[in-house]
C-alpha positions as CSV (number, residue, x, y, z in Angstrom):
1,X,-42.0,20.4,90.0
2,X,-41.5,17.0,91.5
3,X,-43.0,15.1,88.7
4,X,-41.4,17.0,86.8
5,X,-39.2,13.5,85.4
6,X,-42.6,11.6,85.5
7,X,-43.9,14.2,82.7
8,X,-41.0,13.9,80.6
9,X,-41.4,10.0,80.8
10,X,-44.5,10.0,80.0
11,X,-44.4,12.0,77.0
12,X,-41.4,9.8,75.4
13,X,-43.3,6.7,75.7
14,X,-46.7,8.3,74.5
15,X,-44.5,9.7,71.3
16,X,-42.6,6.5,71.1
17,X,-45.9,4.3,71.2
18,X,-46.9,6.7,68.1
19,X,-44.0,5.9,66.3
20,X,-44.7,2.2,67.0
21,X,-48.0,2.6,65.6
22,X,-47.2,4.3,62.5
23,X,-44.9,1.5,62.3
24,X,-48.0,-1.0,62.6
25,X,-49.8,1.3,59.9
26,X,-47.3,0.6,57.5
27,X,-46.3,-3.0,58.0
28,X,-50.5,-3.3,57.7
29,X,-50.8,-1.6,54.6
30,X,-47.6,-3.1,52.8
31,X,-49.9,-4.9,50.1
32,X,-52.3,-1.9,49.8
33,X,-52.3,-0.5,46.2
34,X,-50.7,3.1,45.9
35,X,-49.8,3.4,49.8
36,X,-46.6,5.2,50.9
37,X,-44.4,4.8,53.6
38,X,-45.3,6.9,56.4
39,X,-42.5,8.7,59.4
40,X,-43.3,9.6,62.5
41,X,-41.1,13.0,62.7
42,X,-40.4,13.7,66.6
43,X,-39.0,16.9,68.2
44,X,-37.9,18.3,71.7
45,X,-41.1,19.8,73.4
46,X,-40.7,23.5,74.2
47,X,-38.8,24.1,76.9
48,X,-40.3,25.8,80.1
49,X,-38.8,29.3,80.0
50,X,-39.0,31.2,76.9
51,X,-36.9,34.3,76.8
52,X,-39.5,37.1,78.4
53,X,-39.8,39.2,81.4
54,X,-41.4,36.7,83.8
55,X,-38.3,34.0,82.9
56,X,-36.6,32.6,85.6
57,X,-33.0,33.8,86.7
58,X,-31.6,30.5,86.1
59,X,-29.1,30.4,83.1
60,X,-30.5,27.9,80.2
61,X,-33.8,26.7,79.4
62,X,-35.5,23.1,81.3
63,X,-36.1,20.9,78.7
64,X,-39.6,18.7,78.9
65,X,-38.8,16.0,76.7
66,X,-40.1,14.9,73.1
67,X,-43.2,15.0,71.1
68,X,-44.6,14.3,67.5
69,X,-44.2,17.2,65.2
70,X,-45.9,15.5,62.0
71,X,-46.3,12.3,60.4
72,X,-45.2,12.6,56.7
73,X,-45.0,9.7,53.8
74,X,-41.9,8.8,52.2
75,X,-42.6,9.9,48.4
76,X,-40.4,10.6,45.7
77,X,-42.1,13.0,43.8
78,X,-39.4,12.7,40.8
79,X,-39.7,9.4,40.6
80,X,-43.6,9.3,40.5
81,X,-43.7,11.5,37.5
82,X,-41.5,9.2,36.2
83,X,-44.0,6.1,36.5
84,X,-47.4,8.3,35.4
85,X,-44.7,9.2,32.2
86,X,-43.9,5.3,31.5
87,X,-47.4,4.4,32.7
88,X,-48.4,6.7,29.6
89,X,-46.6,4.3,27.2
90,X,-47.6,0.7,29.0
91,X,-51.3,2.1,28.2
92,X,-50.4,2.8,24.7
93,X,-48.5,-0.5,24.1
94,X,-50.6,-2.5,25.5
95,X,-53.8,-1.5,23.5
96,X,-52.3,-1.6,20.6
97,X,-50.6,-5.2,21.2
98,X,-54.3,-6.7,22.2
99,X,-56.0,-5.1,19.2
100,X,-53.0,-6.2,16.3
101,X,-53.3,-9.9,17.6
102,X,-56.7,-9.8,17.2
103,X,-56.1,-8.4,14.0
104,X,-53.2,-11.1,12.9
105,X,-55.7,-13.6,13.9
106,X,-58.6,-13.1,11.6
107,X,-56.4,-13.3,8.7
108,X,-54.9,-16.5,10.3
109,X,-51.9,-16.4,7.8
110,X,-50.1,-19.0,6.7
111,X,-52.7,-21.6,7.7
112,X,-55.2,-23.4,5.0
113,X,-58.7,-21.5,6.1
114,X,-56.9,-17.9,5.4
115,X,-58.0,-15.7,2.6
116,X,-54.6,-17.3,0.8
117,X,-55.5,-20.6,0.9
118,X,-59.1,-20.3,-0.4
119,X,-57.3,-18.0,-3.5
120,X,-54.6,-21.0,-4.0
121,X,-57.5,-23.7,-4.1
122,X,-59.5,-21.1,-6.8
123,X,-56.8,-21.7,-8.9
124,X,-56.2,-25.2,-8.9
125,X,-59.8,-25.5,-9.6
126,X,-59.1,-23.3,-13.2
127,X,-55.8,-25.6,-13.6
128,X,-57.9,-28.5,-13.4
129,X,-60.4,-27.1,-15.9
130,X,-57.8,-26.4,-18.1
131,X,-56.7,-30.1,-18.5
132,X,-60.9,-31.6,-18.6
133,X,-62.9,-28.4,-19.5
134,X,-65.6,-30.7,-20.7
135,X,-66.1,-32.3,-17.4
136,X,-68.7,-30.8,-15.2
137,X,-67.3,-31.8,-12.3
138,X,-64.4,-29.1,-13.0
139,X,-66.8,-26.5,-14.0
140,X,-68.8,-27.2,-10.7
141,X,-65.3,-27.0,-9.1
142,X,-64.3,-23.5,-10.1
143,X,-68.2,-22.2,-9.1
144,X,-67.7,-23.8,-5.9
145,X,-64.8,-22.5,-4.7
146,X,-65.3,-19.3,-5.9
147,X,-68.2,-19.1,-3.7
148,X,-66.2,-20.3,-1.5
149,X,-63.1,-17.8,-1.8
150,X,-65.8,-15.0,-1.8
151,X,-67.7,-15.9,1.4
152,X,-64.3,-16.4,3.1
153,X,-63.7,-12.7,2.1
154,X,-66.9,-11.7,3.7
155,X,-65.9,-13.4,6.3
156,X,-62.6,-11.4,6.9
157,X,-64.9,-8.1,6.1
158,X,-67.0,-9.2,9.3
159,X,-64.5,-9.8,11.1
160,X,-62.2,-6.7,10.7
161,X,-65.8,-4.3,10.8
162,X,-66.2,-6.0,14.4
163,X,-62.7,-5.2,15.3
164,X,-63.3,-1.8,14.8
165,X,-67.0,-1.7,16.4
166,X,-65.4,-2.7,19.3
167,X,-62.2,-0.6,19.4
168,X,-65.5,2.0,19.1
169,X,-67.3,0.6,22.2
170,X,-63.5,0.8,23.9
171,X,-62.9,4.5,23.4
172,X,-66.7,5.3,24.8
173,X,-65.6,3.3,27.5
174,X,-62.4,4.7,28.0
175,X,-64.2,8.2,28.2
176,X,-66.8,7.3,30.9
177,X,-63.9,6.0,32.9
178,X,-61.3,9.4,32.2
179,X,-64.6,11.1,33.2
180,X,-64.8,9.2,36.5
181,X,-61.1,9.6,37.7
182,X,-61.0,13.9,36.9
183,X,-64.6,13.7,39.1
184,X,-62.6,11.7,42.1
185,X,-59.6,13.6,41.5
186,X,-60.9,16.8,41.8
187,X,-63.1,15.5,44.8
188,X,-60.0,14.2,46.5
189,X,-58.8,17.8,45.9
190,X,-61.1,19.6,48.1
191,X,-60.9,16.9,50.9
192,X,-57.4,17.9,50.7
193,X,-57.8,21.4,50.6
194,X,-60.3,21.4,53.8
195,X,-57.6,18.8,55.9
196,X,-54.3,21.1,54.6
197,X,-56.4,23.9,56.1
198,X,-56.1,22.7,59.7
199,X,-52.7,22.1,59.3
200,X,-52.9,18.0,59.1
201,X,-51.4,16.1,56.9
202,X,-54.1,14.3,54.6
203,X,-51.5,11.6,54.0
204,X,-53.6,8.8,52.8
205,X,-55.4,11.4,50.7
206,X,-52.6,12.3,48.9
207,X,-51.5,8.5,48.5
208,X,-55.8,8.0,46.9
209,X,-55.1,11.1,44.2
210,X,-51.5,10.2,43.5
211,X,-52.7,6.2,43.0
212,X,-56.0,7.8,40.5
213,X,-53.4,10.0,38.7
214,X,-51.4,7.0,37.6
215,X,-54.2,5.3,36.6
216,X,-55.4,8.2,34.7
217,X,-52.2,8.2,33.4
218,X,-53.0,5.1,31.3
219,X,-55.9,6.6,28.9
220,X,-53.5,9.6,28.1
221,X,-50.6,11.8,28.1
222,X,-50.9,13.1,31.9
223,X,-48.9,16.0,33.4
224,X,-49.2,17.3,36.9
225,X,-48.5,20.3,38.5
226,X,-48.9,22.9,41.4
227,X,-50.4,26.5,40.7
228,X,-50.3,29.2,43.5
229,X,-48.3,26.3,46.0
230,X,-51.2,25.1,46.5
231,X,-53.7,24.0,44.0
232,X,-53.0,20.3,42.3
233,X,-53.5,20.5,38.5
234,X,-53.4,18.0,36.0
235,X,-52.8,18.5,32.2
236,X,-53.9,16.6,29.3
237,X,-52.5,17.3,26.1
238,X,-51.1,20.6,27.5
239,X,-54.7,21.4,28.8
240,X,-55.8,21.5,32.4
241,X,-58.3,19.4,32.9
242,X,-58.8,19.5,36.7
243,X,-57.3,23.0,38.8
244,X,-58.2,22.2,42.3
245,X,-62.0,20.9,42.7
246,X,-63.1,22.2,39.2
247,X,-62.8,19.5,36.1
248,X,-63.0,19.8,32.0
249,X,-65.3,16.5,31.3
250,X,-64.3,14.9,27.8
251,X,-67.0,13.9,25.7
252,X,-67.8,11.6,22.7
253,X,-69.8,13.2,19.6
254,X,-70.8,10.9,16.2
255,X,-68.9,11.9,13.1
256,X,-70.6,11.2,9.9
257,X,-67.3,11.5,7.9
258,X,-65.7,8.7,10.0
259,X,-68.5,6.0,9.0
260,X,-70.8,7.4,12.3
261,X,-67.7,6.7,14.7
262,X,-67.2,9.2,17.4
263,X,-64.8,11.4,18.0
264,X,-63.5,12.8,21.4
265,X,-64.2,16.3,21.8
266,X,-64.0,19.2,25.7
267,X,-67.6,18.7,26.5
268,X,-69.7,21.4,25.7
269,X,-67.3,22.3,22.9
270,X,-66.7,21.1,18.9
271,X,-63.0,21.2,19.9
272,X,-61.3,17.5,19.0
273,X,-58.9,16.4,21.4
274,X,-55.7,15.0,20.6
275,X,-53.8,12.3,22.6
276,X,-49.9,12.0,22.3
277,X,-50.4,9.0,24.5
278,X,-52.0,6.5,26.3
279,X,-54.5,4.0,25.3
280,X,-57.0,6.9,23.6
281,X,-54.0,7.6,21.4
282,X,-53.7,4.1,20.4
283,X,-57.7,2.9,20.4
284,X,-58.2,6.2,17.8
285,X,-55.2,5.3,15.7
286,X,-56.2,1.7,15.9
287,X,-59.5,2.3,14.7
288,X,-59.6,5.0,12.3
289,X,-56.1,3.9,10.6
290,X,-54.6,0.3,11.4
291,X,-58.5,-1.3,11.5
292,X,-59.7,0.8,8.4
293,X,-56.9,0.8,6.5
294,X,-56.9,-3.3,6.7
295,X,-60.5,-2.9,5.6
296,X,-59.7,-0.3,2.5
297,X,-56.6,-3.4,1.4
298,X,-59.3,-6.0,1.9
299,X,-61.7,-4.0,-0.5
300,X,-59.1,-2.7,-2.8
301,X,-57.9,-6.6,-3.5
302,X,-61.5,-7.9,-3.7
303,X,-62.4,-5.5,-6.4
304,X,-59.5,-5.6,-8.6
305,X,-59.8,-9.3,-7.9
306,X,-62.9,-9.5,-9.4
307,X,-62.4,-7.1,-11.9
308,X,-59.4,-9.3,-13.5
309,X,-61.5,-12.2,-13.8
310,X,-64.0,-10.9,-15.2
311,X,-61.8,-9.3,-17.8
312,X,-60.2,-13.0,-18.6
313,X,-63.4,-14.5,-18.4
């Protein structure tokens, strides 16, 4: 028809201002945690006459201009798995590194107030007996710092036994939170699901879930995957723990072999779980090895300690 150039016009600037403001979307969002990229991806508009039996006699096809086909984010899925994989390890690392300060601290080695220095002043006090044992000064030297050296040990005991109470309070933590991102995970899922369904693209969806993944990524050893093309599933230790909007909850359970410290089981099952990464990995093998095998040296020295000077004495 006669506006037949008006029509075309107006479609290429109302595709063109889309494109600008996806452009605005992005430059907007450039410090927003987890967002992608987004494109505007524009195509010719069908053309008037489609081959048929009511077409026109005219060779060709009149072409009506341009229009948006979709708007898709700029992801690289290889490299995301890549991140949730080193994520995996930062988690790990970085538990451990914050836990085995805290650690080095309490025995606060080389300095003077360290379990050492109170052992090096002990014997002084027995040299110094040796040379005046008739003094009482010397005697009340010896009983002095040996109540010294053994509240210091205490001390260190306390200290360690805290360390581990709250590597304890950590991994109950850490479980509420897991918990909490499989819940919004598999809720993002069937948001998806329902948008994918009308044939949109639930872009900053996807952005949320893969952004909650990652984080996941940092309590343990996280795998994703797709099952029928369609359904997101994530693994944890090689077991699914959310397929679409359905999620395995972990859960905590007392052990009385372990001193009354928990141990993370499936809910609803006595089946243990066992990390090959991430910060559960390390708070476990923090507590129940590094933490209580300080603890079991500490113990081990004290009594032989004692039992040697009581021997000589």
């Amino acid at each position: 028809s006669t506006f037949t150039g008006i029509e075309i016009g107006k479609r290429s600037l109302i595709t063109h201002t889309q494109g600008l403001g996806t452009i605005g979307h992005n430059i907007s969002n450039a410090a927003v945690e987890g967002y992608s990229r987004q494109r505007v991806q524009m195509g010719a508009f069908p053309p008037l006459y489609f081959p048929g039996l009511n077409r026109e006699e005219t060779p060709g096809q009149i072409g009506q201009g341009v229009q948006v086909e979709r708007i898709e984010r700029i992801k690289d899925m290889i490299l995301e798995e890549r991140i949730v994989a080193e994520t995996n390890s930062l988690g790990y690392w970085e538990s451990r590194s914050d836990y085995i300060l805290m650690m080095e601290q309490v025995y606060n080695e080389p300095m003077e107030l360290s379990v050492r220095g109170f052992m090096d002043r002990f014997w002084e006090s027995w040299q110094e007996l040796s040379l005046h044992p008739n003094e009482m000064a010397s005697r009340k030297a010896v009983l002095e710092r040996g109540q010294s050296l053994m509240d210091k040990i205490h001390d260190t005991y306390a200290k360690l036994k805290g360390i581990r109470d709250m590597i304890e309070e950590d991994i109950q933590g850490s479980v509420r939170q897991v918990n909490n991102l499989l819940r919004n995970i598999a809720s993002l899922n069937e948001e998806i699901e329902k948008v994918e369904a009308l044939g949109d693209n639930p872009n900053e969806m996807l952005d949320r879930r893969d952004l909650l993944v990652q984080e996941l990524s940092v309590y343990a050893d996280v795998t994703i995957g797709q099952k029928d093309e369609d359904e997101f599933v994530v693994y944890i230790g090689g077991y699914h723990v959310v397929q679409g909007r359905l999620f395995e909850p972990l859960a905590v359970q007392q052990n009385p072999d372990n001193e009354g410290y928990s141990r993370v089981i499936w809910e609803g099952t006595e089946d243990d779980i066992f990390f090959r990464g991430g910060k559960l990995a390390a708070l476990l093998e923090l507590r129940d090895a590094d933490a209580r095998g300080e603890i079991q040296k500490l113990d081990l020295m004290t009594a032989n300690f004692i039992d040697l000077v009581n021997e000589l004495h």
